[in-house]
N, C-alpha and C positions, 0 to 999 in steps of 0.2 A: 433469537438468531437475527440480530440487528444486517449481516449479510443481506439479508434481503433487500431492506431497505436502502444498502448501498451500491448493489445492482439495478437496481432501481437508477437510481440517481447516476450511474454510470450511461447507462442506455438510452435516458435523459439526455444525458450531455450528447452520445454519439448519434442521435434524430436531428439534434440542433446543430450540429457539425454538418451531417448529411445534407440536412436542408440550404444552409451555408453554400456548403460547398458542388453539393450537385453528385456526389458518391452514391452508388446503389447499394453496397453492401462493404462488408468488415469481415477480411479473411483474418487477420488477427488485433491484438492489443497487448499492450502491457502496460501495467500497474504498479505503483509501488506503494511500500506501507511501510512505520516502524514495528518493530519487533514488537515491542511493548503497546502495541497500538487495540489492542484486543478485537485483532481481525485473525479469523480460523480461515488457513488457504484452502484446506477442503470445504469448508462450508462455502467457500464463496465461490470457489468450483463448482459446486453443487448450486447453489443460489442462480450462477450464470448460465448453467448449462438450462436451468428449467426457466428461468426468467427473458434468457432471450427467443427461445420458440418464436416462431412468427414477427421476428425483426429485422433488421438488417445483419444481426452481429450472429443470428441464427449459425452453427457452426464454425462460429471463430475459433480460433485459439487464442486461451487465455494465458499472458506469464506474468506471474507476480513475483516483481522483486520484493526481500524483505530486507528494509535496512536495520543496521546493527545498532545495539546500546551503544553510546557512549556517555561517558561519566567525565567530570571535568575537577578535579579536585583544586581547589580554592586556597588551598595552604602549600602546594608544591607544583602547583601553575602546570600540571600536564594531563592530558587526555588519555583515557582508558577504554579500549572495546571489549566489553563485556558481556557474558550468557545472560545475563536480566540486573537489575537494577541492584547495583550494590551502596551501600551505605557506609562505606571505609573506606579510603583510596587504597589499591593494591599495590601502591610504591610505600607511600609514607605512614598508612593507617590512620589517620587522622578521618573525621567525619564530616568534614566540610566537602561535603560533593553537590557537585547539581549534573541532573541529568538533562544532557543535550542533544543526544541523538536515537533514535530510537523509539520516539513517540509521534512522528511523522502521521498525517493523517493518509487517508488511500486519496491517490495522484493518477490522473490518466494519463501515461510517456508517449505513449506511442502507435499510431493507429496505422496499421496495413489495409488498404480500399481496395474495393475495384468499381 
């Protein structure tokens, strides 16, 4: 459950924020991820809710956006949002896709203080 270790690295950053900034605590945050990023929202729920005990972010609220697949097909120049990674384009069927959205790493957006 690599989660952990990305809570970690999250709690990381909002210490070195805090300390910056002079904040005592984090009523909430938001995150975002890609879809295809192989982050599980419950596990990292889970990960945050026990990793931050005895921090600053102790009782936040966590929101993670997740962003969408897109596919970009290469032979008919248009962009596709998709349920997971497809390998046809859904207009022309042709195989020339690359995927462009949707494998975003996890991002911290938005931090609520007091």
């Amino acid at each position: 459950m690599h989660e952990l270790s990305l809570v970690t690295s999250i709690l990381d950053i909002i210490e070195d924020y805090a300390l910056r900034e002079g904040f005592e605590r984090v009523t909430s945050l938001r995150l975002s991820c890609g879809k295809v990023s192989c982050v599980v929202p419950q596990c990292l729920q889970f990960a945050f809710e026990v990793q931050s005990k005895g921090t600053r972010s102790e009782g936040a609220t966590l929101e993670l956006d997740i962003l969408p697949v897109i596919i970009h097909c290469v032979n008919c120049e248009k962009d596709f949002e998709v349920d997971h990674f497809e390998t046809c384009c859904p207009a022309c069927g042709r195989t020339e896709v690359l995927l462009t959205g949707g494998t975003e790493e996890l991002q911290l957006l938005e931090l609520d203080v007091e």
